[in-house]
C-alpha positions in Angstrom: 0.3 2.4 -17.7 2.4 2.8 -14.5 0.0 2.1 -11.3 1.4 3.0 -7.8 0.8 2.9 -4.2 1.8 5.0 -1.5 0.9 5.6 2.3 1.8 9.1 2.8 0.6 9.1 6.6 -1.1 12.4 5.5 -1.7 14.2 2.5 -1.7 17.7 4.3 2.1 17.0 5.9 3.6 15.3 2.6 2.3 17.9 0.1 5.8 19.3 -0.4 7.0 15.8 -1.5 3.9 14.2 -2.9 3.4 17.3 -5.6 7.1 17.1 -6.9 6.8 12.9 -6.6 4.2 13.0 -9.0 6.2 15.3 -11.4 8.9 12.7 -11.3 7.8 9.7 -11.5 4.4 10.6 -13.5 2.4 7.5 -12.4 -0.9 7.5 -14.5 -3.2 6.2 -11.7 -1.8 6.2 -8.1 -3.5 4.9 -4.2 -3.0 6.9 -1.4 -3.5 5.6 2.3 -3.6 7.3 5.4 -5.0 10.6 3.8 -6.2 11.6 7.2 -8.6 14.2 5.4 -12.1 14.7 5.1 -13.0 14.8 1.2 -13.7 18.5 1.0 -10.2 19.4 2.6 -8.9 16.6 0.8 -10.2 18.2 -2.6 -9.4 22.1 -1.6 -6.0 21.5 -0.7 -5.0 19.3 -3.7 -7.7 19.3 -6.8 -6.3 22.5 -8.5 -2.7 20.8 -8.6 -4.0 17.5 -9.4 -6.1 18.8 -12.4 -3.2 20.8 -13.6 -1.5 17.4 -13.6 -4.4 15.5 -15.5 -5.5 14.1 -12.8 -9.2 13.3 -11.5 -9.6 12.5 -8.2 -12.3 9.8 -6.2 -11.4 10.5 -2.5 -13.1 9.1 0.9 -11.8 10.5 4.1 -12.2 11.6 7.4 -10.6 14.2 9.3 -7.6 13.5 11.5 -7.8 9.2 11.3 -7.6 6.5 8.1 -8.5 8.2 4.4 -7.8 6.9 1.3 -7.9 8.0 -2.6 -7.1 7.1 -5.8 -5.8 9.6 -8.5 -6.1 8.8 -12.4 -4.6 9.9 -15.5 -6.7 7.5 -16.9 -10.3 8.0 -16.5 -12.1 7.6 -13.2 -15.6 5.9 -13.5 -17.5 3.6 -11.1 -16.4 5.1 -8.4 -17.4 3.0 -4.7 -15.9 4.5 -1.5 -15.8 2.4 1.2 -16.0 -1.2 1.8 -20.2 -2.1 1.1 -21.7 -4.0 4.1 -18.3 -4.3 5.7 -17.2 -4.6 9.1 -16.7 -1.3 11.4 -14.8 -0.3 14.9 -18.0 0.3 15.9 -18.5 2.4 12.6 -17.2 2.1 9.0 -13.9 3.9 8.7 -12.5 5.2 5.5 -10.3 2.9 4.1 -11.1 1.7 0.9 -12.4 3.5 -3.0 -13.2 1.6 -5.8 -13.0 3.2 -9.5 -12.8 2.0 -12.8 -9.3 3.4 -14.4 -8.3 2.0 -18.1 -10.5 -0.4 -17.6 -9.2 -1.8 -14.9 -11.3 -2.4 -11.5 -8.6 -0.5 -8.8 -8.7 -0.4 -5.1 -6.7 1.9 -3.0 -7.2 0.2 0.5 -5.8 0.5 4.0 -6.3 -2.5 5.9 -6.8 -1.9 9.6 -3.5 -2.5 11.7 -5.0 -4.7 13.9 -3.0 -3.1 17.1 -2.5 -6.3 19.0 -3.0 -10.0 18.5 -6.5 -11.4 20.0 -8.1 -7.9 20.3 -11.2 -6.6 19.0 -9.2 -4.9 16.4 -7.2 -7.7 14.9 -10.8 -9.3 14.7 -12.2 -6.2 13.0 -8.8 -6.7 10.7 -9.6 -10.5 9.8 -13.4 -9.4 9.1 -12.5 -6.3 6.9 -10.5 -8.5 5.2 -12.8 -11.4 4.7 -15.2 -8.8 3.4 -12.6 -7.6 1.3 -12.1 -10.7 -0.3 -15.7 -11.1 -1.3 -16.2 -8.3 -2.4 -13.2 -8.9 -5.3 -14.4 -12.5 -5.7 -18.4 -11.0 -7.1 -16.6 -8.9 -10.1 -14.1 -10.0 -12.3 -10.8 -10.6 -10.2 -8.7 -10.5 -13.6 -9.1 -7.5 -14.2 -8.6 -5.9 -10.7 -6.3 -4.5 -8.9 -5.6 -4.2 -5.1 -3.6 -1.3 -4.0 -2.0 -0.4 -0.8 -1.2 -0.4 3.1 -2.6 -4.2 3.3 -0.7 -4.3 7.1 0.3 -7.9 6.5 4.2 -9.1 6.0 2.9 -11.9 3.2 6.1 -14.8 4.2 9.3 -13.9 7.2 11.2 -13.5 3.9 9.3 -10.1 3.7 10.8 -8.9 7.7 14.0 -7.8 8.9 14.5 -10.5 11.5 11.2 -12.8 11.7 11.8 -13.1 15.6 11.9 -9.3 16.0 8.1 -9.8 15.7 7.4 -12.1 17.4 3.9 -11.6 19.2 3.2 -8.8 17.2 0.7 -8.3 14.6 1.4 -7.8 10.8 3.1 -11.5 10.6 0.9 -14.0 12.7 -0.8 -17.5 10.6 -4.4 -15.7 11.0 -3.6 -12.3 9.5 -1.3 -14.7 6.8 -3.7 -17.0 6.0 -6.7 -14.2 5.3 -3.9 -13.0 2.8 -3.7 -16.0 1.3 -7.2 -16.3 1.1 -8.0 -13.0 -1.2 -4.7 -13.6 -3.2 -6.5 -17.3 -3.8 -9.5 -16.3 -5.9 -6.6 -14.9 -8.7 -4.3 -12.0 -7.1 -1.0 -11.9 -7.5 1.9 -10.5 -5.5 3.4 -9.0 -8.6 6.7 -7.2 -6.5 7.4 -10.8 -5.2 6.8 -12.8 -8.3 9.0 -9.9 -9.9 11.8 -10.9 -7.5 11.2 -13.4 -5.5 14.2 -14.0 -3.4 15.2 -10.1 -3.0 15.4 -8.5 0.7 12.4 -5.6 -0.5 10.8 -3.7 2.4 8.1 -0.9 1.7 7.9 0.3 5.5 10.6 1.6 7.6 9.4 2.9 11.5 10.5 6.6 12.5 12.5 5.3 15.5 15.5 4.4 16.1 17.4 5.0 12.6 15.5 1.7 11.3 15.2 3.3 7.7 19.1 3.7 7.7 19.7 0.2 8.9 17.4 -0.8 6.6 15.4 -2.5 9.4 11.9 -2.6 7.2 9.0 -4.6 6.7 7.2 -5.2 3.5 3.3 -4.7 3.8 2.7 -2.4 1.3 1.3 -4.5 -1.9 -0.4 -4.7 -5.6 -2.6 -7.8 -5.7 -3.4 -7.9 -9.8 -5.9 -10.4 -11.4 -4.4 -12.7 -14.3 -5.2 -10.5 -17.3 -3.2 -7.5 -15.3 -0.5 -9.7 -13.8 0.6 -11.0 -17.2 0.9 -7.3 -18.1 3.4 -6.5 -15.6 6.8 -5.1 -17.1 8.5 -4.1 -13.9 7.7 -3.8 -9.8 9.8 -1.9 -7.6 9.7 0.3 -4.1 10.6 3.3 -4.9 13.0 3.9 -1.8 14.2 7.5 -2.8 10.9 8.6 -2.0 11.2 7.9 2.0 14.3 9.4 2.3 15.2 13.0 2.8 13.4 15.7 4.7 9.6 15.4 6.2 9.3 11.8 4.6 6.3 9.0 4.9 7.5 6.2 7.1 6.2 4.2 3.7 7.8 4.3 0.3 5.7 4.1 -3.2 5.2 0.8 -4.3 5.6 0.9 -8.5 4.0 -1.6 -11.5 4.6 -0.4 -14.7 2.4 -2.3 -17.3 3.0 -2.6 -21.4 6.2 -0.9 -21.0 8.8 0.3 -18.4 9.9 4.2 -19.1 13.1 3.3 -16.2 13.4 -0.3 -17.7 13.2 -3.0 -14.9 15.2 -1.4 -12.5 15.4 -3.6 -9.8 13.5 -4.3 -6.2 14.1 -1.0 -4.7 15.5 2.0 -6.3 17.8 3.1 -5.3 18.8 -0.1 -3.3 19.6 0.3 0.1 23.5 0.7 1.8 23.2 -1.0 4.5 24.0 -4.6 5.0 21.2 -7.1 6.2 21.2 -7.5 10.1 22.1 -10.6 11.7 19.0 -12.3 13.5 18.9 -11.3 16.9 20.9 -8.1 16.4 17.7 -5.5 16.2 14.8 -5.2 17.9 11.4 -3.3 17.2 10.9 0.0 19.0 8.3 -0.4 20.7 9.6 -3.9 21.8 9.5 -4.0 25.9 12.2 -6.4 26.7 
């Protein structure tokens, strides 16, 4: 079974990549983030070329902001959108469903960015993913798997330049250590324990050439329980997939389980040109000094 997870910063603008994507790489149950589509437009613009693929379809959206959706080759039952009695900003947003798929319990889920350390949001962040964590902790955590945009760098290790972000969100001990929480009740990391001292990234900004530089972040994950972990035959990003014309700023993240149809290939495929930046050579966009 290959499982994958991919922001596509909306479904409407990457349908001429997604469509092909899935022809290539012919994932059997896949996560989207960042849909950005209210479930009926979600399901008119994509269910006829998703069924002629095999796939069904659980979707939870909303129009313009957040939407996420899990597609599956191999059966979709159970199916939970949202994140029950969970935190909202005032309101629930859409960024979490739940189904069954090969009998495994999948979440596609897009943790909230958190904008800005001590705000309300990075508080809505650390509750969503308190709530999060319980939520997996009442099934059976061996058997499930946690897809997609968590919006947490696990370790420095998984930056460009740890003091790039500095006073920034995505890497601070609070966001870390809620993390560390969920992966404690029996999650693991499986792209890290695959390669554990690899430079990997999964997100690249727009600006400033930082996907050609290779000036990433890693933040998109798969958290598997035991029983799925010990499945795991490869784990990769699959960088091809951000390059090119009218790309995500994220790349898929890949687990192939039982078997690997492109053998274990390596941490990102293909790997990227450019060499690693000394610290203190590159700063974030949106940086002010």
């Amino acid at each position: 079974m290959r499982l994958a997870t991919w922001n596509v910063n909306s479904a409407k603008q990457r349908l001429p990549r997604l469509l092909p994507w899935l022809d290539e790489r012919q994932p059997d149950v896949v996560c989207l983030q960042e849909t950005k589509l209210a479930d009926d437009a979600f399901l008119a613009l994509f269910s006829e070329e998703l069924a002629a693929r095999g796939y069904e379809v659980a979707a939870h959206g909303e129009a313009q902001w957040n939407g996420v959706a899990i597609l599956s080759k191999a059966g979709l039952e159970d199916v939970v959108p949202g994140l029950p009695d969970g935190p909202g900003f005032p309101h629930q947003e859409a960024r979490a469903v739940w189904a069954t798929c090969g009998g495994l319990r999948i979440a596609s889920v897009y943790v909230p960015n958190g904008r800005e350390p001590d705000s309300d949001h990075y508080a809505y962040k650390l509750d969503w993913l308190a709530r999060l964590r319980d939520i997996v902790a009442s099934g059976d955590p061996a058997t499930t798997v946690v897809l997609g945009d968590i919006n947490i760098a696990p370790t420095d290790a998984d930056v460009f330049d740890p003091a790039a972000y500095a006073g920034h969100t995505h890497v601070t001990e609070p966001e870390r250590s809620a993390l560390a929480d969920l992966q404690a009740i029996g999650l693991h990391d499986v792209v890290r324990d695959r390669w554990p001292t690899e430079r990997v990234f999964s997100y690249w900004d727009y600006r400033a050439g930082m996907f050609h530089k290779d000036l990433g972040m890693r933040i998109d994950l798969v958290l598997a329980g035991d029983a799925v972990a010990d499945r795991v035959q490869a784990a990769w990003i699959d960088r091809k997939a951000r390059k090119g014309k009218g790309p995500s700023d994220h790349a898929p993240v890949m687990v192939d389980l039982d078997e690997a149809p492109d053998g274990d290939i390596g941490p990102m495929v293909p790997p990227p040109s450019a060499p690693a930046a000394r610290p203190g050579t590159a700063k974030l966009p949106q940086s002010k000094d």
